[in-house]
ChimeraX commands (.cxc) that place a marker at each C-alpha (Angstrom):
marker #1 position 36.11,50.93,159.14 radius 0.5
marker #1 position 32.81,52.39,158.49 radius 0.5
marker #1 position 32.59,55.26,155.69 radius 0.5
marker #1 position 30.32,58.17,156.10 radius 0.5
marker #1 position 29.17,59.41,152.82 radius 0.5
marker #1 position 27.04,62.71,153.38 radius 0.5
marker #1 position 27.51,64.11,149.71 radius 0.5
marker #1 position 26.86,63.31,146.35 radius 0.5
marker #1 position 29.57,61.07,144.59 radius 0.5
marker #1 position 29.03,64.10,141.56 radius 0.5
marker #1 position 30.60,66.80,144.32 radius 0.5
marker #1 position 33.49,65.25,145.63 radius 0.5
marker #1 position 36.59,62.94,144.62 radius 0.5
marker #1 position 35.07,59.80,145.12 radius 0.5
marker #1 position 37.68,58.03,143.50 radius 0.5
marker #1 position 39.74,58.93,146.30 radius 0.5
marker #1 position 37.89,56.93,149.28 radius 0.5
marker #1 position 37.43,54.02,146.42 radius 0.5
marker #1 position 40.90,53.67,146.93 radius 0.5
marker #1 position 40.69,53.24,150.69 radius 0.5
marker #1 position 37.88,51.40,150.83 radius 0.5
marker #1 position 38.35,47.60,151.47 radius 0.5
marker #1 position 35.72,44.32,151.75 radius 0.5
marker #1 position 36.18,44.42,155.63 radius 0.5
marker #1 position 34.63,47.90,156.07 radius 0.5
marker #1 position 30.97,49.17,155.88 radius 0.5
marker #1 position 29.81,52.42,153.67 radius 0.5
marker #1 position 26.68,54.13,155.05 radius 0.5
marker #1 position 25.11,56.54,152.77 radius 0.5
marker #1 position 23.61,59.44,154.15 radius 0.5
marker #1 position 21.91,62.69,153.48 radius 0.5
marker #1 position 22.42,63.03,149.67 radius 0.5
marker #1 position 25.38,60.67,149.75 radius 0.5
marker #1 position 22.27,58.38,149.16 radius 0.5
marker #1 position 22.31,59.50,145.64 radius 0.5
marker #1 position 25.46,56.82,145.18 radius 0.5
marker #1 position 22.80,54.35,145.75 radius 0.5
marker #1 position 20.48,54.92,142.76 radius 0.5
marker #1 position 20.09,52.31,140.46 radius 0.5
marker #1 position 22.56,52.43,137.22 radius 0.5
marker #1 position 24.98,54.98,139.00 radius 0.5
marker #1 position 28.61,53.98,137.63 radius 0.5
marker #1 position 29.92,54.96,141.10 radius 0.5
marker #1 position 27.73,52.35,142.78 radius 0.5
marker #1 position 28.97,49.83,140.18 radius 0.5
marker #1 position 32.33,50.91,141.26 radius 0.5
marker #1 position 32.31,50.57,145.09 radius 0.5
marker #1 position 29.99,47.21,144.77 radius 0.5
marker #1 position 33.83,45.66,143.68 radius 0.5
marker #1 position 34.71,46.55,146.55 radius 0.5
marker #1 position 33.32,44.18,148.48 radius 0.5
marker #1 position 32.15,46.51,151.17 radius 0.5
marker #1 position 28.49,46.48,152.64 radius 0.5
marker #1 position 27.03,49.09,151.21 radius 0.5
marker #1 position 24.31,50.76,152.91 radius 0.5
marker #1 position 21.61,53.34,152.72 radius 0.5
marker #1 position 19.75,55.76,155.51 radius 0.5
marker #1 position 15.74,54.87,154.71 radius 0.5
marker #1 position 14.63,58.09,156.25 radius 0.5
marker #1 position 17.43,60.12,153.24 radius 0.5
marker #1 position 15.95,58.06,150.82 radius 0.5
marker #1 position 12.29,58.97,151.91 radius 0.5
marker #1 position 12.98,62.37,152.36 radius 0.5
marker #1 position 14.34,62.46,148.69 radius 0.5
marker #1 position 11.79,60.10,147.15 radius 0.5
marker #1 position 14.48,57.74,146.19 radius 0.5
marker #1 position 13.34,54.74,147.77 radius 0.5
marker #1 position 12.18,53.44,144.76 radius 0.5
marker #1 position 15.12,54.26,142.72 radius 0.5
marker #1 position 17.83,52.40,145.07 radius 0.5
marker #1 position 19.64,49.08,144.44 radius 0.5
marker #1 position 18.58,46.26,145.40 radius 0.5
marker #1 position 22.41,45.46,146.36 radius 0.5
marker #1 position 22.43,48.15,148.82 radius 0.5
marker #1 position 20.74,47.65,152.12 radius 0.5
marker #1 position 18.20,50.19,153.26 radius 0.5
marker #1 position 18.35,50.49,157.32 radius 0.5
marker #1 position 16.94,53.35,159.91 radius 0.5
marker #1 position 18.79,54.85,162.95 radius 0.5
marker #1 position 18.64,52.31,164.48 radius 0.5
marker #1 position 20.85,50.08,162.51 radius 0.5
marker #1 position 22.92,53.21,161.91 radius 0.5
marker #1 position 24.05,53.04,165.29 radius 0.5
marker #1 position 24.55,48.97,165.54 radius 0.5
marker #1 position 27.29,50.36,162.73 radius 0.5
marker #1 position 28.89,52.93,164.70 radius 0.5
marker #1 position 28.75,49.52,167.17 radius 0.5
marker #1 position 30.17,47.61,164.90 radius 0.5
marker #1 position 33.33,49.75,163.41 radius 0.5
marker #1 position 35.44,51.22,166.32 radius 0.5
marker #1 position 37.12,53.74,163.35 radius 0.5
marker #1 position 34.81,55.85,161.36 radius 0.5
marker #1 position 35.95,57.99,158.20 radius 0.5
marker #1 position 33.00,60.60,157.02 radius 0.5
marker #1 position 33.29,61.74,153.35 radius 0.5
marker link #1:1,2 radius 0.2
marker link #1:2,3 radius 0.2
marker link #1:3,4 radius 0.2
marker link #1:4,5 radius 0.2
marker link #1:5,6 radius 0.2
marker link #1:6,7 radius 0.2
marker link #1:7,8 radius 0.2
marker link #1:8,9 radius 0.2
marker link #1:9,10 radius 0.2
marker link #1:10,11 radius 0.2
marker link #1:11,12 radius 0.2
marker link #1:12,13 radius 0.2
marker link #1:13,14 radius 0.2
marker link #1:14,15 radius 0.2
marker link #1:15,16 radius 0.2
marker link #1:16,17 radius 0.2
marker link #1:17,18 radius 0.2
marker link #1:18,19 radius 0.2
marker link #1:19,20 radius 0.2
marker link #1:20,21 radius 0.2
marker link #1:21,22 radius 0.2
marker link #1:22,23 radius 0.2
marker link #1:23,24 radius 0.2
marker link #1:24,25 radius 0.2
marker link #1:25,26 radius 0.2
marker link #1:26,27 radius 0.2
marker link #1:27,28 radius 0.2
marker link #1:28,29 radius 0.2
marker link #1:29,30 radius 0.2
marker link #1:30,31 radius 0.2
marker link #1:31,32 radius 0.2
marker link #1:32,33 radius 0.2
marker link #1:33,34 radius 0.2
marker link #1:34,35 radius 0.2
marker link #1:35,36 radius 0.2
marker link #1:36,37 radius 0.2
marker link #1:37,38 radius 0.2
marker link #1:38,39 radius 0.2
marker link #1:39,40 radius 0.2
marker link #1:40,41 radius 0.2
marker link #1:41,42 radius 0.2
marker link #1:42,43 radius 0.2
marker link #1:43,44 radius 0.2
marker link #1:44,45 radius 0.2
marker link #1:45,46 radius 0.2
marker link #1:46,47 radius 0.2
marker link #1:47,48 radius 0.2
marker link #1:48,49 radius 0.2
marker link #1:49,50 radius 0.2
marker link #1:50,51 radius 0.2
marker link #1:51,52 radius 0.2
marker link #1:52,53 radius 0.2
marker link #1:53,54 radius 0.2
marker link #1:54,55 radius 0.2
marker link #1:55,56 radius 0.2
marker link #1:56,57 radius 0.2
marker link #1:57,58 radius 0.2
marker link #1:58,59 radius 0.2
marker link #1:59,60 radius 0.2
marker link #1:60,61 radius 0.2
marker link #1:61,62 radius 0.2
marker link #1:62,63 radius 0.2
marker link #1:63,64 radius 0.2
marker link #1:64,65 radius 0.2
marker link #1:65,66 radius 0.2
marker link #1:66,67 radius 0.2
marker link #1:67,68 radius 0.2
marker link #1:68,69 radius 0.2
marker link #1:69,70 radius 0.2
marker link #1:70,71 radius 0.2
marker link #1:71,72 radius 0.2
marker link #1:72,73 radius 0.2
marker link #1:73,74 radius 0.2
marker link #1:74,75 radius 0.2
marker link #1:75,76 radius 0.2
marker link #1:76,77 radius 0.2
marker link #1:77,78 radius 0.2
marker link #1:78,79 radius 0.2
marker link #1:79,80 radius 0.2
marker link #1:80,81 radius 0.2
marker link #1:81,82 radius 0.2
marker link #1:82,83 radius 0.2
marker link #1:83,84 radius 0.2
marker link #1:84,85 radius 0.2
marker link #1:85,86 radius 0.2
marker link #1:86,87 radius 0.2
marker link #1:87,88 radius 0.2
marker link #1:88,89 radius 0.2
marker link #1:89,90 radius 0.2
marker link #1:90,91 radius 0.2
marker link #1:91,92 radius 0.2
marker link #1:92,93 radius 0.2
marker link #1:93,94 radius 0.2
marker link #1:94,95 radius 0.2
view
């Protein structure tokens, strides 16, 4: 399944989707979801256990100036590869 993450992890109950989350899906942060990204965040810590790829929307990231503050274990990609993971994941859960 690929995860949608659209908000901050600080505004929602992101423990909650932790609990779904599994190492055969995909979580694409978006919009200020990308702040889950940021290097040192505990929730990033968190959802790296998961074992899910963990992923980041470059143009959120520029639009935020964040680029330089994101892990280096999440991958940065642009629409483009946003859509090979709507591709990839036939089920898609936005949070």
């Amino acid at each position: 399944m690929l995860y949608t993450v659209s908000r901050s992890p600080y505004h929602d109950d992101f423990n909650a989707m932790l609990g779904l989350v599994s190492d055969t899906d995909d979580v694409l942060l978006i919009q200020n979801g990308v702040l889950l990204g940021i290097n040192e965040n505990r929730y990033l810590a968190e959802l790296l256990r998961s074992g899910a790829g963990i992923y980041a929307l470059k143009e959120d990231l520029d639009a935020r100036g964040l680029f330089e503050q994101i892990s280096d274990r999440v991958k940065v990609l642009d629409y483009s590869g946003f859509v090979s993971l709507t591709v990839k994941h036939q089920q898609n859960f936005a949070w």
